[in-house]
Backbone bond lengths (Angstrom), bond angles and torsions (degrees), N, CA, C in turn:
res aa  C-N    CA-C-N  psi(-1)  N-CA   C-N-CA  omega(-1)  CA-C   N-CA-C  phi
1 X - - - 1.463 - - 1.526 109.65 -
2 X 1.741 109.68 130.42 1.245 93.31 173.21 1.376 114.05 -120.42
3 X 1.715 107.65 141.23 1.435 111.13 -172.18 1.554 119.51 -51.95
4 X 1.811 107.60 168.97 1.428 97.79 -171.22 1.733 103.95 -101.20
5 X 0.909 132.18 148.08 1.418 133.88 162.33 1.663 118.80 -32.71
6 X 1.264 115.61 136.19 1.240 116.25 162.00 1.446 124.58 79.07
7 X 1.970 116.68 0.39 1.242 146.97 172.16 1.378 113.06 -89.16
8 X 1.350 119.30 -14.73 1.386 103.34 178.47 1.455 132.51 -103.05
9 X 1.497 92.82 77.71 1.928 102.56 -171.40 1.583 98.35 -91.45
10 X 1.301 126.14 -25.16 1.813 118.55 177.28 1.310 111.44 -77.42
11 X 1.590 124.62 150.68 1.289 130.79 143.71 1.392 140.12 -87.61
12 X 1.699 94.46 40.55 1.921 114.18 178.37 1.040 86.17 -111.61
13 X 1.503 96.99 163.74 1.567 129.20 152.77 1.855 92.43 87.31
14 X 1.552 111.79 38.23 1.904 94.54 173.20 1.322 106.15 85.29
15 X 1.892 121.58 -18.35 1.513 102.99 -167.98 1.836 111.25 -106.43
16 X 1.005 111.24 159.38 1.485 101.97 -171.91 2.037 100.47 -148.14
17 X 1.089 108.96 155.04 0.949 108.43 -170.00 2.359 105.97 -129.13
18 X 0.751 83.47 126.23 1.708 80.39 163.02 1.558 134.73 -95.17
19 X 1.189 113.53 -21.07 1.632 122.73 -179.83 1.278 96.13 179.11
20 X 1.415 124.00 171.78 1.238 142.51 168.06 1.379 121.04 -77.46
21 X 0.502 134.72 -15.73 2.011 157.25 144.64 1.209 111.41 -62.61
22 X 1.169 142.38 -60.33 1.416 143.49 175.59 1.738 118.50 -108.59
23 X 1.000 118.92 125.69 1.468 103.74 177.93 1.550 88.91 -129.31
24 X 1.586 85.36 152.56 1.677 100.84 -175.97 2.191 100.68 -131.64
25 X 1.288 105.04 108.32 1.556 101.08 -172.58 1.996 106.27 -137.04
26 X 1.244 98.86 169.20 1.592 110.30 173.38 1.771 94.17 -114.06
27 X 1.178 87.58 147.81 1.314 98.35 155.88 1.551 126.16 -110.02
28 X 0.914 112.77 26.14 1.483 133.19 168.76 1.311 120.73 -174.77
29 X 1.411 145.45 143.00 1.292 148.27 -156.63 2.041 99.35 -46.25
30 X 1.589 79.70 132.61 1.603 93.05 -175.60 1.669 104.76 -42.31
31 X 1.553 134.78 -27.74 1.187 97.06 -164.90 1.810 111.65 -91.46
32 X 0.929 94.31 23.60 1.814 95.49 163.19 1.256 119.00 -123.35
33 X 1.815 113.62 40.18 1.496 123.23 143.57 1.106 124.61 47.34
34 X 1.246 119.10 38.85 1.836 120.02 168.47 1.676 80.72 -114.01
35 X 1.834 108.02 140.65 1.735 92.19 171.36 2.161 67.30 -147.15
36 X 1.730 81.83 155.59 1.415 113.42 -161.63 2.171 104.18 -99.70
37 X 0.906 103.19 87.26 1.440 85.39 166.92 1.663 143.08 -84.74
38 X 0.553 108.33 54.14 1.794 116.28 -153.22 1.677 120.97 -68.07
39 X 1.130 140.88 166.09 1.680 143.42 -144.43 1.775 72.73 -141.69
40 X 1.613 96.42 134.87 1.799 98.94 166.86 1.242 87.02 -156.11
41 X 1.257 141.98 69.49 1.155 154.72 136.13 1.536 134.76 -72.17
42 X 1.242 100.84 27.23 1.591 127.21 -157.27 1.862 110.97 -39.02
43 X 1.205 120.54 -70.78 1.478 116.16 -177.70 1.491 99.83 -50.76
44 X 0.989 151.32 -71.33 1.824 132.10 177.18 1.600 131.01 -66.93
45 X 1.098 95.48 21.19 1.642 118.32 164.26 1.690 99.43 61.90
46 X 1.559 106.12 50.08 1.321 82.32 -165.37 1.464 166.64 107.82
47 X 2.236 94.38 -35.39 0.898 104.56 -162.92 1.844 113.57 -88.16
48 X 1.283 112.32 168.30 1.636 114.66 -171.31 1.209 112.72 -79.80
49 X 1.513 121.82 104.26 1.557 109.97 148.18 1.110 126.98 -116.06
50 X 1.103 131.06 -171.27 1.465 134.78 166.41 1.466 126.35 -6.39
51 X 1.382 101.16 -58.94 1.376 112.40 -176.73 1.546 103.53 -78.81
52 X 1.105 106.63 -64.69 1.695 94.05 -169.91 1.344 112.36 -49.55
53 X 1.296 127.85 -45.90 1.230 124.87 169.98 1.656 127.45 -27.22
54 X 1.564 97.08 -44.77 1.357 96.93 176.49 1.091 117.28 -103.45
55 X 1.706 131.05 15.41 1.149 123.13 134.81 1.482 143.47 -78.47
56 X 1.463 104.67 -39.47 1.334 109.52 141.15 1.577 135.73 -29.30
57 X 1.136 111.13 -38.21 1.790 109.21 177.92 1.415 106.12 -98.97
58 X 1.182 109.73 -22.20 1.716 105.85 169.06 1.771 108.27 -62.24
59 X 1.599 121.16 -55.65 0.693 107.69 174.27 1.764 122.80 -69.06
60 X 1.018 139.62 -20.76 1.508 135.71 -179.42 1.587 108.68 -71.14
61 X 1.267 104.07 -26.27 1.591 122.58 -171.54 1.656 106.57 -69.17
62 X 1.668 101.69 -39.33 1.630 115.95 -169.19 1.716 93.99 -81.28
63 X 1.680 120.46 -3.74 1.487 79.79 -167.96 1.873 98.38 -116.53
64 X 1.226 100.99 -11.86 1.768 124.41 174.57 1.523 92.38 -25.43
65 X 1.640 126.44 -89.32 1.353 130.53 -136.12 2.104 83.87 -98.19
66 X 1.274 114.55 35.21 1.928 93.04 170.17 1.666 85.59 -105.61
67 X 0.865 110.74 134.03 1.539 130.84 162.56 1.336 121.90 -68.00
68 X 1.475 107.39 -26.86 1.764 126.02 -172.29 1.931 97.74 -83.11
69 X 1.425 106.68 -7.20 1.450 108.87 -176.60 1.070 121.00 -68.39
70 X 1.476 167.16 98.19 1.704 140.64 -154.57 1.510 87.21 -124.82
71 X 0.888 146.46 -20.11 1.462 133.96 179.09 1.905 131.60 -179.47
72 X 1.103 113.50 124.69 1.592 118.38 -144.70 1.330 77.39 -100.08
73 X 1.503 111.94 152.65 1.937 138.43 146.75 1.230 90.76 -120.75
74 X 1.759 96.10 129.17 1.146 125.20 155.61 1.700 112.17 -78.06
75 X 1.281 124.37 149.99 1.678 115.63 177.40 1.460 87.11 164.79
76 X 1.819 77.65 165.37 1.844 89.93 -160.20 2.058 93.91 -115.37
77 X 1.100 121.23 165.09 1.302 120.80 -149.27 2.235 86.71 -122.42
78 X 1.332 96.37 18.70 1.741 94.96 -166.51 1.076 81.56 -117.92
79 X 1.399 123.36 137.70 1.881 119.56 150.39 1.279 117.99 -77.52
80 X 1.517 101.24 133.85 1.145 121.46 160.46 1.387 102.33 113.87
81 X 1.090 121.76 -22.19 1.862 113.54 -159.01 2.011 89.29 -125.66
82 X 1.219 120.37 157.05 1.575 145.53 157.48 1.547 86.73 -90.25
83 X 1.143 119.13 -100.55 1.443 140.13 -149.47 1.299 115.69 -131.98
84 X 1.371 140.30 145.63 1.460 120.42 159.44 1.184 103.88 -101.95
85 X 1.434 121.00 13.39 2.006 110.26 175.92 2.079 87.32 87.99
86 X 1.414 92.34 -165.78 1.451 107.81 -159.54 1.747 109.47 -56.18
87 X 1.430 127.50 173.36 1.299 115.40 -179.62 1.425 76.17 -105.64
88 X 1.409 108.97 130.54 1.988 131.65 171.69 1.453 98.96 -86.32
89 X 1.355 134.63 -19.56 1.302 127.54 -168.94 1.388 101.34 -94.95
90 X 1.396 144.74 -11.19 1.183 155.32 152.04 1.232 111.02 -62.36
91 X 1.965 117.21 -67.19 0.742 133.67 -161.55 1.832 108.45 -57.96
92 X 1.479 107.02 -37.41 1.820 94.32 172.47 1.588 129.15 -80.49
93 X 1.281 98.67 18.58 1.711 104.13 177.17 1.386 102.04 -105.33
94 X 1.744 112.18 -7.91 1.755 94.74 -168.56 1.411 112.03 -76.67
95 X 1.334 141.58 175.70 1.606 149.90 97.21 1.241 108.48 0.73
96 X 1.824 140.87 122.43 1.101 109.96 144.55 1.227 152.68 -52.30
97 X 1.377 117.55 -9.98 1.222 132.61 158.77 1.576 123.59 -67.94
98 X 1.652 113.97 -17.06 1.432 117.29 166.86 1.510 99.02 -86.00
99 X 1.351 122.33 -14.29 1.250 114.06 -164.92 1.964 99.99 -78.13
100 X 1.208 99.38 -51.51 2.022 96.33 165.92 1.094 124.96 -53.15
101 X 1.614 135.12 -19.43 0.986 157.29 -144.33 1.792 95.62 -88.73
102 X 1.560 95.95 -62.56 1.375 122.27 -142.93 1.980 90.80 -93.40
103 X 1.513 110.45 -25.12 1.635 94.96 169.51 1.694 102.62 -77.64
104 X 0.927 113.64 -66.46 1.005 125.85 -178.38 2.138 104.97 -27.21
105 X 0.959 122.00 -64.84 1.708 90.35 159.07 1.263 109.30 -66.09
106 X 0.892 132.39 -60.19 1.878 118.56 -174.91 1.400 121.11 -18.59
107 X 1.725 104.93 -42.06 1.294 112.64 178.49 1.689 111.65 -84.72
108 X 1.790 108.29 -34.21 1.509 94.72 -174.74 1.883 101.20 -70.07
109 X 1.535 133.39 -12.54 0.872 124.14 -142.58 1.646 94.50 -93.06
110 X 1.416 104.79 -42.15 1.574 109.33 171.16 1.403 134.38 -70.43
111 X 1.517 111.67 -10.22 1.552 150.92 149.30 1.807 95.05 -35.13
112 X 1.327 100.80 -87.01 1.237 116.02 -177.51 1.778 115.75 -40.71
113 X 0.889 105.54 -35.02 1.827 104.77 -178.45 1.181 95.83 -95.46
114 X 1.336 143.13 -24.99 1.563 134.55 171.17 1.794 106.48 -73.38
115 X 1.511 100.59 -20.14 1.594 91.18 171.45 1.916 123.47 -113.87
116 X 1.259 85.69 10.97 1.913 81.97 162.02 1.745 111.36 -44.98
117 X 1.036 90.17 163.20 1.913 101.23 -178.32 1.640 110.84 -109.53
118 X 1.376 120.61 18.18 1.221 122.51 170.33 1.816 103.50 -135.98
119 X 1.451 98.29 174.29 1.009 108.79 -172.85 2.223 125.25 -60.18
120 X 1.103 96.63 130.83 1.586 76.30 -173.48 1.475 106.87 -113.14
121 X 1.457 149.33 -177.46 0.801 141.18 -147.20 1.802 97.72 176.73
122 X 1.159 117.51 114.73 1.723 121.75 176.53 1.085 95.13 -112.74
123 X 1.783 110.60 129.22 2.010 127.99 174.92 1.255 87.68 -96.92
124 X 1.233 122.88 125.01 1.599 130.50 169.23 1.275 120.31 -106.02
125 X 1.689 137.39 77.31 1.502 137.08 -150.60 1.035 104.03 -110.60
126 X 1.172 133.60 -0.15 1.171 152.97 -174.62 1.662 144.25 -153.46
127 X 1.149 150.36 -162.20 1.374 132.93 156.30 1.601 115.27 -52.25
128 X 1.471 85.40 150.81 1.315 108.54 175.31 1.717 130.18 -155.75
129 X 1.629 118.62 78.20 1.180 112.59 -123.56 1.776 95.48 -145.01
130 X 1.201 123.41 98.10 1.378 153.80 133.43 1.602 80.46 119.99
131 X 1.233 133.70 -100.00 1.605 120.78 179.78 1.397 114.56 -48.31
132 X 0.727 118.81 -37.87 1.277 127.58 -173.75 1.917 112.53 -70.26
133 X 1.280 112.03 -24.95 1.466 97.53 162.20 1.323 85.94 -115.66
134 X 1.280 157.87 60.22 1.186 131.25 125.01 1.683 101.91 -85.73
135 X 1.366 117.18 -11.88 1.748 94.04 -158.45 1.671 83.52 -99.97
136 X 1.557 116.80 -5.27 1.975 117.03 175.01 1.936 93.07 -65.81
137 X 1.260 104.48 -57.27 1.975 112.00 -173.29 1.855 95.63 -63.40
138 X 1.150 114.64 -20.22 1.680 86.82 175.73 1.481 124.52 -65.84
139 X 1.717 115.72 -25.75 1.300 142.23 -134.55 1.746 93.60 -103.75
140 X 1.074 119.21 147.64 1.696 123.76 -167.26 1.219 106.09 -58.04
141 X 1.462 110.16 -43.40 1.319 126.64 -157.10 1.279 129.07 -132.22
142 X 1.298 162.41 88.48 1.577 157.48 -143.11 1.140 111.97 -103.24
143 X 1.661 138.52 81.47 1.326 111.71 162.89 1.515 118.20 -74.48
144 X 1.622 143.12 161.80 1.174 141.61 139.27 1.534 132.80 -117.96
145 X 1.456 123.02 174.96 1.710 135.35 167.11 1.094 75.98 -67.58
146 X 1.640 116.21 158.79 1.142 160.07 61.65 1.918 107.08 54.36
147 X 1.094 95.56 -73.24 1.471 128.63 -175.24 1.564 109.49 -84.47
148 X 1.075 127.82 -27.06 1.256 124.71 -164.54 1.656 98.00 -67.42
149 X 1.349 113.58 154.90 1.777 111.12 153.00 1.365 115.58 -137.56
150 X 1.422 119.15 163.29 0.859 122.29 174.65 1.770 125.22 -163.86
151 X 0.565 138.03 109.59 1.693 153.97 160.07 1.450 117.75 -93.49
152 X 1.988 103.17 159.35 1.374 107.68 158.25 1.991 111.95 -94.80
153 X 0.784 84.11 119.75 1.576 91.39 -167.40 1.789 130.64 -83.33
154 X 1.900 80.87 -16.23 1.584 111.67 -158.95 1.443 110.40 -45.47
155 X 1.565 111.22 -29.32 1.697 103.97 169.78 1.071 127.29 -64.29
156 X 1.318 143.95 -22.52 1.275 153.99 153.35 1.511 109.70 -45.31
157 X 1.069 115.66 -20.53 1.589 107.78 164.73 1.453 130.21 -131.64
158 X 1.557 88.39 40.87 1.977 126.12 173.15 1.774 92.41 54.60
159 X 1.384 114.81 48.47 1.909 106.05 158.92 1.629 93.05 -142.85
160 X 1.605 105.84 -178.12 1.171 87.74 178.05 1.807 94.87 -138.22
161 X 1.430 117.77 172.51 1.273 112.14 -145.33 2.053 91.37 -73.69
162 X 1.369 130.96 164.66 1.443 122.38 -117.33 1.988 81.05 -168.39
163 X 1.426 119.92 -46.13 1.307 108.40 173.16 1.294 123.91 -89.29
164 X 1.353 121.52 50.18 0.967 119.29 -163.46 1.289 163.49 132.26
165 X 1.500 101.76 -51.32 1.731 145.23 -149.85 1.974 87.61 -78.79
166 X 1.381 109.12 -68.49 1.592 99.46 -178.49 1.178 120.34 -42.55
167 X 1.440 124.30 -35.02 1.656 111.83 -159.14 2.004 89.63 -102.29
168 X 1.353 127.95 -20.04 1.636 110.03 -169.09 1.970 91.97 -106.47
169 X 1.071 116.01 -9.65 1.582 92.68 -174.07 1.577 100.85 -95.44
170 X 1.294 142.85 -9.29 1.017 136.39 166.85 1.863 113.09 -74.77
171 X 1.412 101.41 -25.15 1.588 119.68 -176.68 1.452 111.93 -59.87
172 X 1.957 98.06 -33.40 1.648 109.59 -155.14 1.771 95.31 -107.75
173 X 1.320 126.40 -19.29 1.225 112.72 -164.52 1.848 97.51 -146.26
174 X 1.316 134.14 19.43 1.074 142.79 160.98 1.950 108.62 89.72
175 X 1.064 93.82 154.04 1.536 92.42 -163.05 1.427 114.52 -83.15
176 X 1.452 115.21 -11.71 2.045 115.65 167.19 1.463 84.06 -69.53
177 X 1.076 133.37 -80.23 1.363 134.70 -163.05 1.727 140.47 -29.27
178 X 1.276 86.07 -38.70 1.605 126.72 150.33 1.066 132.71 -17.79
179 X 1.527 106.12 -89.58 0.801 160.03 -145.69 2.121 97.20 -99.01
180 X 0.931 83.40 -49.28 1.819 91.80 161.09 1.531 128.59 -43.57
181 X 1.535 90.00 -53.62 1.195 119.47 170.86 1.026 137.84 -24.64
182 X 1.593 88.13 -76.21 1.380 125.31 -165.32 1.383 107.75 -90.99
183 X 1.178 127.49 -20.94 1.592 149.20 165.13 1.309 126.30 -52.95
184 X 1.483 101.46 -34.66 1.563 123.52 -164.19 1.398 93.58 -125.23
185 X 1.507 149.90 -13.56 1.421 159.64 156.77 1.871 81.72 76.01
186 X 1.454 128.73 42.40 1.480 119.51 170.81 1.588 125.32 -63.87
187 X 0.796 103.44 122.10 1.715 98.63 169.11 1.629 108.24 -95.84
188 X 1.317 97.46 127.83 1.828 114.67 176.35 1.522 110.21 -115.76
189 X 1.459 97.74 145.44 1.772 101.04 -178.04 1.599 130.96 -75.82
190 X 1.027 141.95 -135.26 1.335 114.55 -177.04 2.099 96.78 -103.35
191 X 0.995 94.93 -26.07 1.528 106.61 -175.48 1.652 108.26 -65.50
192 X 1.227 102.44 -40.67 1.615 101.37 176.12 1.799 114.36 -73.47
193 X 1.640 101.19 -25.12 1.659 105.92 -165.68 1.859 95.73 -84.34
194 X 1.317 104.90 -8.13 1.531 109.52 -173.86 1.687 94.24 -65.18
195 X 1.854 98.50 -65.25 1.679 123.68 -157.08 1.500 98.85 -50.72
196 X 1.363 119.87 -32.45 1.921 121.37 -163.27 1.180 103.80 -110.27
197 X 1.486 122.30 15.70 1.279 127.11 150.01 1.814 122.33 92.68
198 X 1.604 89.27 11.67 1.989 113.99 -164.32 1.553 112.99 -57.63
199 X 1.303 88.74 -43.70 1.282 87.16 174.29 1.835 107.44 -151.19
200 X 1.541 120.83 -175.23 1.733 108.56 -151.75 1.667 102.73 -100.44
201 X 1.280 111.75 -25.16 1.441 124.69 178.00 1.638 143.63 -122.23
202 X 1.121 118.21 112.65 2.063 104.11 -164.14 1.614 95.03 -94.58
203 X 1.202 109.75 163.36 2.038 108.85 167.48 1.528 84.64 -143.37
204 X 1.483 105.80 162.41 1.560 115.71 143.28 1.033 119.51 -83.04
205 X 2.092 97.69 143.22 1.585 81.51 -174.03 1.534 131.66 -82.71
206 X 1.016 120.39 -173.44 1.929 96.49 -167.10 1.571 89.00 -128.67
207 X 1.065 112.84 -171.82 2.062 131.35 -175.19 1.244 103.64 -55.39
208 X 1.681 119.05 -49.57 1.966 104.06 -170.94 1.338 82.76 -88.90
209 X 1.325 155.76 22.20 1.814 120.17 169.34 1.475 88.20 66.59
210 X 1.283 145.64 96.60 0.649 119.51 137.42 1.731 99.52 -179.63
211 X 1.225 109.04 43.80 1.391 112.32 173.98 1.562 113.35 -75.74
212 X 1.275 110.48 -38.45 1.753 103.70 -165.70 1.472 100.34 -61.53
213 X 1.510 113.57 -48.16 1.779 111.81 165.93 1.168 121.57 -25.04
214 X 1.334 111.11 -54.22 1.623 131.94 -154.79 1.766 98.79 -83.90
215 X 1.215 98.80 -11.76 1.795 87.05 177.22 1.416 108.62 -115.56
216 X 1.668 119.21 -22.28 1.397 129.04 145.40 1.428 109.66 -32.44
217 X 0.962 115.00 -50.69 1.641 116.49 -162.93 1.412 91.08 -75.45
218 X 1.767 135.36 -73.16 1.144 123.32 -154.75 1.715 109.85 -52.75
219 X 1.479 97.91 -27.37 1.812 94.32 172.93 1.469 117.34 -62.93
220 X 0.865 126.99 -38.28 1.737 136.31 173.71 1.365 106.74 -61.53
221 X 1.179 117.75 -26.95 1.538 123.43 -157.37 1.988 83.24 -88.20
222 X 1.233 101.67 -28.75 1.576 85.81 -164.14 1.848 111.05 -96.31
223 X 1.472 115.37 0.98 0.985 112.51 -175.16 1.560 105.90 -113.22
224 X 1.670 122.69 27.55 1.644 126.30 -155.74 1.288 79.69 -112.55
225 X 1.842 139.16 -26.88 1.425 117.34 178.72 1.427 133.99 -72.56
226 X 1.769 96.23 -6.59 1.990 107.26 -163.32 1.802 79.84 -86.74
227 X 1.824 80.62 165.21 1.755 100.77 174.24 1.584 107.96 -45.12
228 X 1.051 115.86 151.90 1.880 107.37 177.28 1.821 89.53 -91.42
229 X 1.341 137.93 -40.31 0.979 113.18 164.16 1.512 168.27 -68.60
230 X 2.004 83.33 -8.77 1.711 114.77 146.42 1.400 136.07 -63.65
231 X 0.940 95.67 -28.60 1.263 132.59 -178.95 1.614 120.94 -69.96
232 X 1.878 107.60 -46.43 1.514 127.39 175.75 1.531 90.26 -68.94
233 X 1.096 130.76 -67.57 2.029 139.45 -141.88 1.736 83.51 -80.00
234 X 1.278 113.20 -58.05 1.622 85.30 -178.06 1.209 144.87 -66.37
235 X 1.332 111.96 -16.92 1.779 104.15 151.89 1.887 101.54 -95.18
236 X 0.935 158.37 10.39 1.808 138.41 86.91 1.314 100.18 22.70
237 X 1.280 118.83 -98.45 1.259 157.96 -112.48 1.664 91.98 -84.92
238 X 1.431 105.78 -86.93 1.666 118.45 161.77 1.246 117.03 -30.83
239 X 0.999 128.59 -47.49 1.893 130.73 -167.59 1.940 94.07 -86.84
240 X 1.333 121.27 -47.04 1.306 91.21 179.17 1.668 110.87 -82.22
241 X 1.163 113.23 -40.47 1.748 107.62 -177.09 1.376 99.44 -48.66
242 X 1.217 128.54 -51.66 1.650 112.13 -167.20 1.580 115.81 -59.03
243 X 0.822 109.08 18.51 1.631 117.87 -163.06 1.478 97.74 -134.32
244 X 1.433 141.66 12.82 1.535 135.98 164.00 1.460 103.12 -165.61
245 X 1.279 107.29 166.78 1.410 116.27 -172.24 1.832 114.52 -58.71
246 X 0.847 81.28 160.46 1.522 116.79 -167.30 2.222 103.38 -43.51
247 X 1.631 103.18 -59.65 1.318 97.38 151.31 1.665 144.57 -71.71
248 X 1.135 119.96 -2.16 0.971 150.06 154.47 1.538 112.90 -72.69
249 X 1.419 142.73 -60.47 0.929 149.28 144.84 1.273 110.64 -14.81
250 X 1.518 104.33 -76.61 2.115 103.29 -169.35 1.331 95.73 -58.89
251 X 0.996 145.79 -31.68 1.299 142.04 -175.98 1.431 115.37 -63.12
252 X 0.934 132.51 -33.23 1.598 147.30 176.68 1.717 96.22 -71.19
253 X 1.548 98.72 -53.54 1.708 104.07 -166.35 1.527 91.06 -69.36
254 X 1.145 146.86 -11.93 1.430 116.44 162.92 1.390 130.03 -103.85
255 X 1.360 110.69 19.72 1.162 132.83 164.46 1.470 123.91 -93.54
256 X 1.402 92.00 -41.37 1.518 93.46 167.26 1.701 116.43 -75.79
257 X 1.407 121.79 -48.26 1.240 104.51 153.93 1.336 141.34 -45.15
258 X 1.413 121.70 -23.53 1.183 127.61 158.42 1.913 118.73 -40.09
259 X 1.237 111.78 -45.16 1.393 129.97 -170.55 1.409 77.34 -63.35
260 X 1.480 146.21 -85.93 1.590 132.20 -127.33 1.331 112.70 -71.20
261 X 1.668 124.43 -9.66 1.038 127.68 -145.60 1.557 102.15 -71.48
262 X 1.454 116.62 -44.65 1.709 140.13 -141.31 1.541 98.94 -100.81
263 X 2.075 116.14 -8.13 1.227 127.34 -153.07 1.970 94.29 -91.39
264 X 1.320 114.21 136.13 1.321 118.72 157.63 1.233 127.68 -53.64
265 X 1.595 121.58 -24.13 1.338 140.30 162.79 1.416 97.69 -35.96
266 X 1.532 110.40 -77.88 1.507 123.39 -173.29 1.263 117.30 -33.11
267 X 1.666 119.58 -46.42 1.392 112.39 -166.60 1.476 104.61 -84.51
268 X 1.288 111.94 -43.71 1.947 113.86 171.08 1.655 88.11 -40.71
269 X 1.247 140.50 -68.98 1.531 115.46 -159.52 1.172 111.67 -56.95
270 X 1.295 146.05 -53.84 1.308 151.86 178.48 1.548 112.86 -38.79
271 X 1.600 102.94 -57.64 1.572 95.97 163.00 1.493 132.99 -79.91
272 X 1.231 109.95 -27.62 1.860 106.45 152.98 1.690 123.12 -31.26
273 X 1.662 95.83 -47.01 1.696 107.68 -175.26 1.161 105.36 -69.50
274 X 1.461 119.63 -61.33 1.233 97.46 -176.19 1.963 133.94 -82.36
275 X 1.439 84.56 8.78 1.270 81.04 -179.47 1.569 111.35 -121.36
276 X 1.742 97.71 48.04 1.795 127.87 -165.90 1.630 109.11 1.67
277 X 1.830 109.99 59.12 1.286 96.66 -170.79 1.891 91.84 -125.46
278 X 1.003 144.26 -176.21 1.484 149.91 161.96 1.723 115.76 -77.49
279 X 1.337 112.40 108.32 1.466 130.20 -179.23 1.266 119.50 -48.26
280 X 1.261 120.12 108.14 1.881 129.75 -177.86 1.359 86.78 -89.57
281 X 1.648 119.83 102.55 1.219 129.83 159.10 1.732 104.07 -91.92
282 X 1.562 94.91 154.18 1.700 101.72 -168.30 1.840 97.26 -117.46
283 X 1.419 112.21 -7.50 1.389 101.66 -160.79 1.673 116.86 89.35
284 X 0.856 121.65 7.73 1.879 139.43 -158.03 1.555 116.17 -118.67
C-alpha cells in the first residue's frame, strides 16, 4: 500500500517527520528499511535555498549511521515538480560572495546524499531542473513519468550547473552527450532521459502523480531481502572502482569482499540454502 500525500502530520505508525520542508518517514515499521525522504516546499516549487538546504542535510545526516536504514527514495511531496534547481528569487538579493557560499553547501549538501552507504533511489513525477537533477544524478538510481522533464539549464542564465551536474552527468550518460546538454541548457522528457540512458526506469503517469514513486517503491521492495551488509560494500565497491582503473578496481572488490566474509549475514545465507528456507538477515 502506498501512502497518500500530504497525510503525514503524526509520528505513529513508523512515520516521523522533521520539518515541513523536508519530511523524513517509513512506510512500514522502521525495521524493514525503506525510509522516505521527500521535498514539500510547495509554493517555490521546490526550489533550494538556504533553509532547505540545511534541512535537507540534517535529515540525510540522521539517516547515514541508522543501520535499521536499507534503502532511501528520494521524492518530492508537491505535484508535479521534483525540484526547480536553486531558488533565483533568493539568489538575486545575495553578495556574490554569498553566492559561492551558498553553492558550495548545495554541493556539500548533495555530496552527502550521493554518499549514504545504502541504496538510494530518486521518484521523478515531476520537474527536475538544474539543482534539482543534480540531487536526481546524486541518487543510485533514477526512475521517472513519462511526462516529467528535466535538464541542467544553468547556462541560460550565463552560470553553469555548480552541484555537481558537470562532473556526474557526463559519468551517467557519456561526456559528448553531456556536454550537449548542458551546452544547449535542453530539457528532455522522461522517455528521451530513458533512451540516453538518464535515468534506469520511465512509468506513465497515473491519477495521484505518482507512478515513478510507486515503481521506486516496488524497486526497494526488491532489494530489502539481500544482506543489508552486502548490500553497504557493494555500492563501496562500485562508487570507488568506477573512479580508478580497472586493476585498482578488483582490488577494492576484494577488499570489500573481505568485509562479508567474518559477517553472520554470510553464514544465515549458507544455512537458508541449504535449508531451502528464506534468509533472516540481521545486518551482522
Amino acid at each position: 500500500m502506498v501512502p497518500r500525500r500530504r497525510k503525514r502530520r503524526s509520528c505513529g505508525s513508523g512515520t516521523w517527520m522533521t520539518n515541513t520542508k523536508v519530511l523524513v518517514f517509513s512506510l512500514m515499521p522502521r525495521t524493514h528499511g525503506i525510509v522516505v525522504l521527500g521535498l514539500n516546499r510547495s509554493h517555490a516549487k521546490n526550489a533550494l535555498n538556504r533553509n532547505l538546504l540545511k534541512m535537507m542535510s540534517k535529515a540525510v545526516d540522521s539517516l547515514k549511521s541508522d543501520k535499521k536504514v536499507r534503502t532511501v527514495i528520494f521524492r518530492s511531496e508537491v505535484p508535479g515538480i521534483f525540484c526547480a534547481g536553486a531558488d533565483l528569487k533568493e539568489r538575486a538579493k545575495m553578495h556574490s560572495s554569498e553566492v559561492s557560499t551558498f553553492v558550495s553547501k548545495a554541493r556539500a549538501t548533495i555530496n552527502e546524499l550521493a554518499n549514504l552507504p545504502v541504496p538510494t533511489i530518486a521518484a521523478i513525477d515531476g520537474s527536475a531542473l538544474g539543482g534539482g537533477l543534480e540531487l536526481a544524478l546524486a541518487c543510485d538510481i533514477r526512475v521517472a513519468a513519462s511526462s516529467a522533464k528535466m535538464g541542467l539549464v544553468e547556462t541560460k542564465l550565463a552560470i553553469i550547473p555548480g552541484a555537481g551536474g558537470t562532473q556526474r552527468l557526463p559519468r551517467t550518460i557519456g561526456v559528448s552527450l553531456a556536454k550537449e546538454l548542458i551546452f544547449s541548457a535542453r530539457i528532455v522528457d522522461g522517455e528521451e532521459a530513458k533512451s540516453i540512458g538518464l535515468i534506469s526506469h520511465v512509468v506513465e503517469q497515473n491519477e495521484a502523480g505518482d507512478a515513478a514513486y510507486r515503481r521506486a517503491l516496488a524497486l526497494a521492495r526488491e532489494f530489502l531481502p539481500q544482506g543489508p551488509v552486502a548490500m553497504r560494500v557493494a555500492k563501496l565497491a562500485i562508487n570507488q572502482g568506477m573512479e580508478v582503473d580497472l586493476v585498482t578496481g578488483l582490488a577494492i572488490e576484494e577488499a570489500c569482499y573481505a568485509q562479508t566474509i567474518p559477517t553472520k549475514d554470510r553464514i544465515e545465507g549458507l544455512l537458508a540454502f541449504k535449508e531451502k528456507r528464506p534468509p533472516r538477515y540481521k545486518g551482522e
